[in-house]
GUNUMAR-945807 format. One record per residue: residue number from 1; residue in one letter; y, x, z of N, C-alpha, C in turn. Coordinates in nm, 3 decimals. Each point is the difference from the previous one (the first is absolute). Layout:
N
n/res/n.north/n.east/n.up/ca.north/ca.east/ca.up/c.north/c.east/c.up
NUM/A/Y/X/Z/Y/X/Z/Y/X/Z;
...
// end
This chain:
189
n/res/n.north/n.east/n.up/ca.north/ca.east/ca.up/c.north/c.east/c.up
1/X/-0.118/0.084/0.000/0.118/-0.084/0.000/0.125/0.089/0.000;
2/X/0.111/-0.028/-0.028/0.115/0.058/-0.082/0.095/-0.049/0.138;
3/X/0.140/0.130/0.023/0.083/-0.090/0.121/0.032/-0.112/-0.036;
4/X/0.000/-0.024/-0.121/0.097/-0.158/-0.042/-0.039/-0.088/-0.001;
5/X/-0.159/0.032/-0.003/-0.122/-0.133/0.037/0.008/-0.014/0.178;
6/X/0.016/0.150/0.068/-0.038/-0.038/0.106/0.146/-0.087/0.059;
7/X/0.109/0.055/-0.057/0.119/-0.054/0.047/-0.014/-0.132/-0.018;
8/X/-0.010/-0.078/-0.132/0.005/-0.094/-0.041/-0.124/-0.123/0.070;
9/X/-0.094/0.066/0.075/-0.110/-0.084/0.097/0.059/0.013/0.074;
10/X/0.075/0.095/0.078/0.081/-0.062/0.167/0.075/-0.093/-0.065;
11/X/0.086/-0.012/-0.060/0.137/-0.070/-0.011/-0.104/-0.123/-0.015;
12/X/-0.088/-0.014/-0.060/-0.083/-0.148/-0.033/-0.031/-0.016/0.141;
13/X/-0.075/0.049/0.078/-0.046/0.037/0.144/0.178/-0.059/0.085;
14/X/0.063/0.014/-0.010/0.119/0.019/0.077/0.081/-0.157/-0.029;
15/X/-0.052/-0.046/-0.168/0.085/-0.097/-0.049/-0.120/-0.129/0.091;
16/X/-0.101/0.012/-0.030/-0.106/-0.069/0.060/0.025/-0.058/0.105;
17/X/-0.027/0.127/0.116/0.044/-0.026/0.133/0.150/-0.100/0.074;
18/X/0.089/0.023/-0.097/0.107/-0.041/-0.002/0.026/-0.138/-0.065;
19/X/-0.100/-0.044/-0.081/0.030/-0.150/-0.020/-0.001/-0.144/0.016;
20/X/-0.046/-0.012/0.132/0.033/-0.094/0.101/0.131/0.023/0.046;
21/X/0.006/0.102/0.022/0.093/0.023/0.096/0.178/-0.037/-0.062;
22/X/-0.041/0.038/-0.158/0.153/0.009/-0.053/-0.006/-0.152/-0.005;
23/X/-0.070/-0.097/0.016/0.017/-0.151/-0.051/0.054/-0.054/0.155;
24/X/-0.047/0.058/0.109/0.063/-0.037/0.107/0.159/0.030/0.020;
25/X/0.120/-0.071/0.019/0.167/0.023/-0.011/0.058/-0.127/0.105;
26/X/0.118/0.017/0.012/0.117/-0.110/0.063/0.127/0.006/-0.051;
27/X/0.034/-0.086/0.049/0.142/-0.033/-0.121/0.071/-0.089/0.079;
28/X/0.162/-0.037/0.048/0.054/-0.032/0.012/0.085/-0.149/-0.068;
29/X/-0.015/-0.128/0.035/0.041/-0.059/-0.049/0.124/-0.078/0.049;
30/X/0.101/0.015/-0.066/0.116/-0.057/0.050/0.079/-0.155/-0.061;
31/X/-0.113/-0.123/0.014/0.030/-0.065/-0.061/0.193/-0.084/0.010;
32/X/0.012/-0.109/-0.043/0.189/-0.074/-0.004/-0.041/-0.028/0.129;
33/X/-0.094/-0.058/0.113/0.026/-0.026/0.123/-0.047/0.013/0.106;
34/X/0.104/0.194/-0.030/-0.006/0.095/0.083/-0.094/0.034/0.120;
35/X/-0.091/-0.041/-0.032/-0.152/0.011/0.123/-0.068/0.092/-0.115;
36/X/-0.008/0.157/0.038/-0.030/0.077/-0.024/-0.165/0.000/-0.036;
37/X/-0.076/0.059/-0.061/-0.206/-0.027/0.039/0.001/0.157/-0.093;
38/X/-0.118/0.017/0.087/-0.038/0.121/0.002/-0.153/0.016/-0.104;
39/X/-0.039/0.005/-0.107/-0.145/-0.011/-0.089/-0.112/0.133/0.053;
40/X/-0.079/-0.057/0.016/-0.155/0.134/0.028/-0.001/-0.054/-0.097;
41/X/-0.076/0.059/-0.155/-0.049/0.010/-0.098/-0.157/0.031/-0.023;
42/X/-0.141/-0.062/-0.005/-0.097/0.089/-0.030/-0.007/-0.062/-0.134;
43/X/0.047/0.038/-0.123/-0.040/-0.003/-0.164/-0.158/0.070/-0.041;
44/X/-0.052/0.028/0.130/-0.147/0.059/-0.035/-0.094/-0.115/0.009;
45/X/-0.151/0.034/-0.055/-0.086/-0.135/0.024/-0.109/0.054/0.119;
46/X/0.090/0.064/0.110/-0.107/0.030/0.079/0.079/-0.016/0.100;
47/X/-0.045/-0.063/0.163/0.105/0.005/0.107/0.044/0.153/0.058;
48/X/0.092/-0.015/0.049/0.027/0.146/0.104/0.052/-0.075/0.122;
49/X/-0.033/0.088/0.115/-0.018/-0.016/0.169/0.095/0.019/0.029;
50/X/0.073/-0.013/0.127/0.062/0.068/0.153/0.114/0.007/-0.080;
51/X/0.043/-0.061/-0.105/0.136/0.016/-0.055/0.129/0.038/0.133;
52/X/0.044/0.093/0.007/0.129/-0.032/0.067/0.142/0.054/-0.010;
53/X/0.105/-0.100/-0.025/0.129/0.021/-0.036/0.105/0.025/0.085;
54/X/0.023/0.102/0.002/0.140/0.056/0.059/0.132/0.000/-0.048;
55/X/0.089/-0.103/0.054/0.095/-0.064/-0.094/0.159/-0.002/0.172;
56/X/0.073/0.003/-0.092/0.155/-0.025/0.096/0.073/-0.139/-0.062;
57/X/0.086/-0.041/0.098/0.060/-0.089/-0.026/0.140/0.001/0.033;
58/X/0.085/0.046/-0.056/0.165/0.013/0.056/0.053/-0.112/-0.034;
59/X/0.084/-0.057/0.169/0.073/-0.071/-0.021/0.145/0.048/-0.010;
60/X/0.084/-0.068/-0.105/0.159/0.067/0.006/0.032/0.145/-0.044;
61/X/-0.105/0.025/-0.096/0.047/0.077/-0.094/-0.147/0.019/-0.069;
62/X/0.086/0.061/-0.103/-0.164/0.032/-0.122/-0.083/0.158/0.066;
63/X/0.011/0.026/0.092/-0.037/0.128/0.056/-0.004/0.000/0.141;
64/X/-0.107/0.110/0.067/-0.016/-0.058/0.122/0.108/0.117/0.102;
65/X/0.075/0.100/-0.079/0.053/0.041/0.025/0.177/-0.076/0.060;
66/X/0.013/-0.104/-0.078/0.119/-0.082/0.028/-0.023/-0.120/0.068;
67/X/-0.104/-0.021/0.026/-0.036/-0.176/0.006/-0.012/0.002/0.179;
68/X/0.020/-0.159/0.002/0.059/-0.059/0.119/-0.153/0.026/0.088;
69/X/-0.092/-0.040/-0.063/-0.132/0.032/0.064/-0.116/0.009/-0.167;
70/X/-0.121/0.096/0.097/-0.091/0.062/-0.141/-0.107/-0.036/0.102;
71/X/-0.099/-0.100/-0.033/-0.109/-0.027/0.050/-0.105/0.094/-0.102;
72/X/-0.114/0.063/0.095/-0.085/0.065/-0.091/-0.150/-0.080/0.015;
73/X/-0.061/-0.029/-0.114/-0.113/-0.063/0.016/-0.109/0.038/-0.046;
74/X/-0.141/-0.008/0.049/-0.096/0.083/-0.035/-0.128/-0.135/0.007;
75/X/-0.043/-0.084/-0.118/-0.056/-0.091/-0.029/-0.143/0.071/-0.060;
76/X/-0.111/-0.089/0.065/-0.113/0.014/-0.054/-0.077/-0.077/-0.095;
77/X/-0.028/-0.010/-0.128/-0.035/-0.109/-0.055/-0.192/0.088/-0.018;
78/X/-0.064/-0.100/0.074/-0.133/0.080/0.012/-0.058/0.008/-0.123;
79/X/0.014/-0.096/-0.152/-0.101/0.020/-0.054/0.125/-0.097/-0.123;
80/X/-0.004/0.090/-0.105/0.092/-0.051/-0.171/-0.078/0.008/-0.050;
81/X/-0.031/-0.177/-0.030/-0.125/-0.002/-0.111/0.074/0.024/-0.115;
82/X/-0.138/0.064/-0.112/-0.011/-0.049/-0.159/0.125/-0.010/-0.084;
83/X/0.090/0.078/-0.062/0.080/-0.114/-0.066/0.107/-0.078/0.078;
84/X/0.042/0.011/0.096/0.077/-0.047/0.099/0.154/0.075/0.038;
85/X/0.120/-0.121/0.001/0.122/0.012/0.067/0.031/-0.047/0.166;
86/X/-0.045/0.081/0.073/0.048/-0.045/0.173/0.153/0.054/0.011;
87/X/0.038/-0.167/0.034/0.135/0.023/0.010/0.041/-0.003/0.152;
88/X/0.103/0.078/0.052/0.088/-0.019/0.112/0.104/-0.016/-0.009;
89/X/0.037/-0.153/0.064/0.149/-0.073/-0.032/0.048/0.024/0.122;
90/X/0.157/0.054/-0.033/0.094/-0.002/0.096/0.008/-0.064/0.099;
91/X/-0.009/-0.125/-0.012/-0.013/-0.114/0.098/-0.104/-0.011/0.088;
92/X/-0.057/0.089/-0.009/-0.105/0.020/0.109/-0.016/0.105/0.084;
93/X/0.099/0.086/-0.016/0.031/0.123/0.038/0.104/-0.020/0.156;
94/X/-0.114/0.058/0.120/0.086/-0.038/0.134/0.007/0.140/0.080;
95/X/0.077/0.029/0.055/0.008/0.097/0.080/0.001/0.023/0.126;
96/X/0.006/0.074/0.105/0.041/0.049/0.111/0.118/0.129/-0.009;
97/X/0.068/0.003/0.125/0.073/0.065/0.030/-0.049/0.157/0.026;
98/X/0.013/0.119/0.010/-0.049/0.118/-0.037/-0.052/0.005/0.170;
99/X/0.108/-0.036/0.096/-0.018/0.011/0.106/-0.102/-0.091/0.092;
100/X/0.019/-0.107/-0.073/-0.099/-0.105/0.047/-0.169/-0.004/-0.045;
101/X/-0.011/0.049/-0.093/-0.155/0.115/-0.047/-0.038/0.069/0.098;
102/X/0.101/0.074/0.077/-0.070/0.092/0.088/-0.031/-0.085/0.126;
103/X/0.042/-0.103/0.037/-0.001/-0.115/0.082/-0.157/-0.053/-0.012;
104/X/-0.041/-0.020/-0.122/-0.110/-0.111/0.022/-0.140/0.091/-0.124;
105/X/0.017/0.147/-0.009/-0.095/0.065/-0.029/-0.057/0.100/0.147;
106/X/-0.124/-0.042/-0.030/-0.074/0.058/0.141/-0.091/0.147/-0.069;
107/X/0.057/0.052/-0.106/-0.028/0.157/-0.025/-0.115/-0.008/-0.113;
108/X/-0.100/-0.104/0.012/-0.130/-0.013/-0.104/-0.004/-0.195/-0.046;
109/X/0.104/-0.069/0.068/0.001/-0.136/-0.013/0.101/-0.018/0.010;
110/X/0.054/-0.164/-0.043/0.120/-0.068/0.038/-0.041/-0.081/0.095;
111/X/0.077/-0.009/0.133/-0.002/-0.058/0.095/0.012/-0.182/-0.013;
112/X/-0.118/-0.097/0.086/-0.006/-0.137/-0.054/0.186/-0.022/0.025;
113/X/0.035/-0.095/-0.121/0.116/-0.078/-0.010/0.092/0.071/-0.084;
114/X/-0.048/0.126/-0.069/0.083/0.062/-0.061/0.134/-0.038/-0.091;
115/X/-0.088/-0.104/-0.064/0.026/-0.134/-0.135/0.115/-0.004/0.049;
116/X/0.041/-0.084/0.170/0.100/-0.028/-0.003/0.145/0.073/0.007;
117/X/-0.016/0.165/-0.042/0.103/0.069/-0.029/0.011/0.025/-0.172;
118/X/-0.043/-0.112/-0.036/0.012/0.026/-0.172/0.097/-0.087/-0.029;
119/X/0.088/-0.003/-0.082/0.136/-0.070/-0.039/0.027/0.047/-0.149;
120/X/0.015/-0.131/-0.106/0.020/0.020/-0.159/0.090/0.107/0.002;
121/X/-0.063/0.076/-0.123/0.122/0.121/-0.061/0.110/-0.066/-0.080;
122/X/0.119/0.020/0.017/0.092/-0.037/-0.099/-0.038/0.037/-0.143;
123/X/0.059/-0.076/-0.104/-0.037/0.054/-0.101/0.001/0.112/0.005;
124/X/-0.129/0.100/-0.082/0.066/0.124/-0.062/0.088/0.059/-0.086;
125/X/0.088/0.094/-0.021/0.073/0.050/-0.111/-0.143/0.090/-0.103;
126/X/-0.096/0.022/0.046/-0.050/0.085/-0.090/-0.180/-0.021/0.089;
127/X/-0.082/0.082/-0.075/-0.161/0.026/0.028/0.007/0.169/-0.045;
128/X/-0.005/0.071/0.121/-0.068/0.128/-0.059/-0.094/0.006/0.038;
129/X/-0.066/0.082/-0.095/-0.135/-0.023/0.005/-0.091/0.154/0.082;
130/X/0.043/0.059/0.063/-0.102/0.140/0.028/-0.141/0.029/-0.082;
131/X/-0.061/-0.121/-0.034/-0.148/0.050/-0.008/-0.117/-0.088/0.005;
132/X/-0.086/-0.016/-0.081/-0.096/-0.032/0.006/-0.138/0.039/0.022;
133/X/-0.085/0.013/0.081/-0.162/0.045/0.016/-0.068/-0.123/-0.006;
134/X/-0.131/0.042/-0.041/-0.114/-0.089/-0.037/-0.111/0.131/-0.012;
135/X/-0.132/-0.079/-0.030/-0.122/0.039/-0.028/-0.065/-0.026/-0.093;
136/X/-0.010/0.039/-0.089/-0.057/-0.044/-0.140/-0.140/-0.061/-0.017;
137/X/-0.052/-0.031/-0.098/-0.109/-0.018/-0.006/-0.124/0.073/0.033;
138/X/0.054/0.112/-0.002/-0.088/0.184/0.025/0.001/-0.009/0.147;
139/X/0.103/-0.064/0.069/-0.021/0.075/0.165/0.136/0.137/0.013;
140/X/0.063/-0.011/-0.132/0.117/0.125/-0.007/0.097/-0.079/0.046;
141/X/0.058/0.083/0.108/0.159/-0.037/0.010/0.103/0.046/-0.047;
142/X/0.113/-0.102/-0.045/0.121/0.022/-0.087/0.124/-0.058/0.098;
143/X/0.109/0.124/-0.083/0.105/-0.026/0.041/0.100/-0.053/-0.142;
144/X/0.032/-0.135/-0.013/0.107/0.010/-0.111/0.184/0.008/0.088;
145/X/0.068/0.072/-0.106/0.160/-0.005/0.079/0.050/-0.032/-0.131;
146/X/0.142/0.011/0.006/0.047/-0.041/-0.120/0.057/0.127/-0.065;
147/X/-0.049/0.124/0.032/-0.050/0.126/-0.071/-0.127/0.022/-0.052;
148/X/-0.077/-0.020/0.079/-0.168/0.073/-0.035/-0.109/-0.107/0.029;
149/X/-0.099/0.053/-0.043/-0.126/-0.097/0.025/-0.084/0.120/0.020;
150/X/-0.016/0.016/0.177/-0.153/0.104/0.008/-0.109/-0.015/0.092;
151/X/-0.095/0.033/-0.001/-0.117/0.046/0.101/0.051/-0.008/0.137;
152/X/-0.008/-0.045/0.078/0.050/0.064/0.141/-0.114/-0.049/0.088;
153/X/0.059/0.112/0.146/-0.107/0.018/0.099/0.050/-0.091/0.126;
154/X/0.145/-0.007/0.030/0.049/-0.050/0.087/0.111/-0.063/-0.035;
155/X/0.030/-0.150/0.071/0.099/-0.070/-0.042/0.144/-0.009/0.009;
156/X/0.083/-0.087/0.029/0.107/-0.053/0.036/0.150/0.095/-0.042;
157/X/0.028/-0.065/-0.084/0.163/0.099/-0.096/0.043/-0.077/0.096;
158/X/0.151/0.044/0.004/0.084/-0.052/0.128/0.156/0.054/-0.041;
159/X/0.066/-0.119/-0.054/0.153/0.010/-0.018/0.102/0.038/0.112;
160/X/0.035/0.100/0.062/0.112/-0.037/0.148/0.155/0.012/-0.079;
161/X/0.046/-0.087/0.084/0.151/-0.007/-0.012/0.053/0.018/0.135;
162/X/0.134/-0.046/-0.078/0.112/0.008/0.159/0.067/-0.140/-0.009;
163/X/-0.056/-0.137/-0.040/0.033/-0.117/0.060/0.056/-0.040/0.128;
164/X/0.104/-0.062/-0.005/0.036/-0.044/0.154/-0.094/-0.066/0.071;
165/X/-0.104/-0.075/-0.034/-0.093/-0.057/0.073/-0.182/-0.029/-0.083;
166/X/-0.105/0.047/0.046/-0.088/-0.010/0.002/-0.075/-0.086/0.024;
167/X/-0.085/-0.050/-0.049/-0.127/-0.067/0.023/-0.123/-0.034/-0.048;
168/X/-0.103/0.004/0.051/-0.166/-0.059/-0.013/0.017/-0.127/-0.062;
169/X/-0.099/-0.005/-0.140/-0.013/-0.080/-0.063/-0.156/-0.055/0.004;
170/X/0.002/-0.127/-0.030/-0.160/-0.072/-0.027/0.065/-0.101/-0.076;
171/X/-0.155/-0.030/-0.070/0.037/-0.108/-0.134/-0.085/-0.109/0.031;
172/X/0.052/-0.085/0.031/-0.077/-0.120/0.037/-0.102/-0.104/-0.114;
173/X/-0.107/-0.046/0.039/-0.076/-0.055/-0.103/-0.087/0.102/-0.071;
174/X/-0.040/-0.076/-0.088/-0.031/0.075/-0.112/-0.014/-0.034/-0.160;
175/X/0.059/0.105/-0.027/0.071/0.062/-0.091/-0.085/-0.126/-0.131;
176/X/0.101/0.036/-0.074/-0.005/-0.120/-0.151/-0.081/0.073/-0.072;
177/X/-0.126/-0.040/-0.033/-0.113/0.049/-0.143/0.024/-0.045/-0.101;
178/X/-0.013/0.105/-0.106/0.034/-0.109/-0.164/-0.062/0.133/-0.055;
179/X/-0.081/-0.112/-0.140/-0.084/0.108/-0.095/0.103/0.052/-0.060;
180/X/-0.047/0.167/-0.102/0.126/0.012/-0.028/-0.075/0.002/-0.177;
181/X/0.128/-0.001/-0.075/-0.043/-0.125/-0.179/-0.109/0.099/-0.041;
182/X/-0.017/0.170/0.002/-0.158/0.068/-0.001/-0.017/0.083/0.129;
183/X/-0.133/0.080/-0.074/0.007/0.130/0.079/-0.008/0.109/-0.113;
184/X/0.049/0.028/-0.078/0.039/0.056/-0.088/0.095/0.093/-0.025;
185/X/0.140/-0.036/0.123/0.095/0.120/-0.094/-0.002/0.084/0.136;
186/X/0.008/0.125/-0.084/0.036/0.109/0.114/0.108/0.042/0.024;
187/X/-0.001/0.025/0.157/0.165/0.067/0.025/-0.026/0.201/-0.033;
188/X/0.117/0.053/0.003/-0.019/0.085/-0.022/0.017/0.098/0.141;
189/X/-0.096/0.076/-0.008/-0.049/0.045/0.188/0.049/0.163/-0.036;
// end
């Protein structure tokens, strides 16, 4: 075999491995009334696991650097079937106070009654997004950002700012399923 054969079997080897993964994406939707939703994308015909999205929410400015408060949220969607859009709508998006987290987390749990320090987020000005992990069909874990799509060993990207006020986010319910029209087009990873 020739380097260009052998080159040309990793990159097949490499493109392989990688194509679940590039069909998995999120996307931001900002429809006319202004309740922000957030899209998990699987355009593959195979499910992926342990999806989880690391996303901010600034209120009072488009950045969490200016904004009145930047709730950070870290949502688990256990299992994106097939072909599937899981959406997270704004309107379901509740928070706690940064200080009041440390109030009713007991170090490995949330302490019973927690719920009742959750209070609606004002609209958002924006969704950033930190990051996405999942598990592919292989058992590989991925990180997508809105730079790269790679392999990873350990999780959680993490935006910090200097917001005047902070807070713990949870998304109440669950989240809106819709097929998506194939599983056919690929994003580019």
């Amino acid at each position: 075999m020739t380097n260009d054969q052998l080159d040309q079997s990793r990159e097949d080897e490499q493109y392989a491995k990688r194509s679940q993964a590039m069909r998995v994406f999120y996307w931001v939707e900002e429809p006319a009334d202004g309740h922000l939703r957030l899209h998990l994308v699987n355009s593959s015909p195979d499910p992926v696991s342990d999806a989880d999205v690391y996303f901010g929410a600034p209120v009072g400015s488009m950045t969490a650097v200016y904004s009145d408060l930047y709730v950070s949220y870290e949502q688990r969607i256990p299992y994106l079937p097939p072909c599937s859009d899981t959406i997270l709508d704004s309107r379901h998006w509740l928070y706690m106070d940064e200080g009041q987290y440390d109030k009713v987390y007991a170090g490995t749990h949330l302490l019973p009654g927690w719920e009742k320090s959750l209070k609606p987020l004002p609209t958002p000005d924006a969704v950033w997004v930190d990051g996405l992990t999942f598990y592919d069909r292989d058992g590989a874990w991925w990180q997508r950002t809105s730079t790269a799509l790679e392999q990873v060993e350990v999780a959680g990207p993490r935006t910090e700012g200097q917001a005047d006020h902070y807070g713990w986010g949870y998304v109440r319910g669950t989240p809106e399923l819709k097929a998506t029209a194939s599983c056919s087009g690929d994003q580019a990873g």
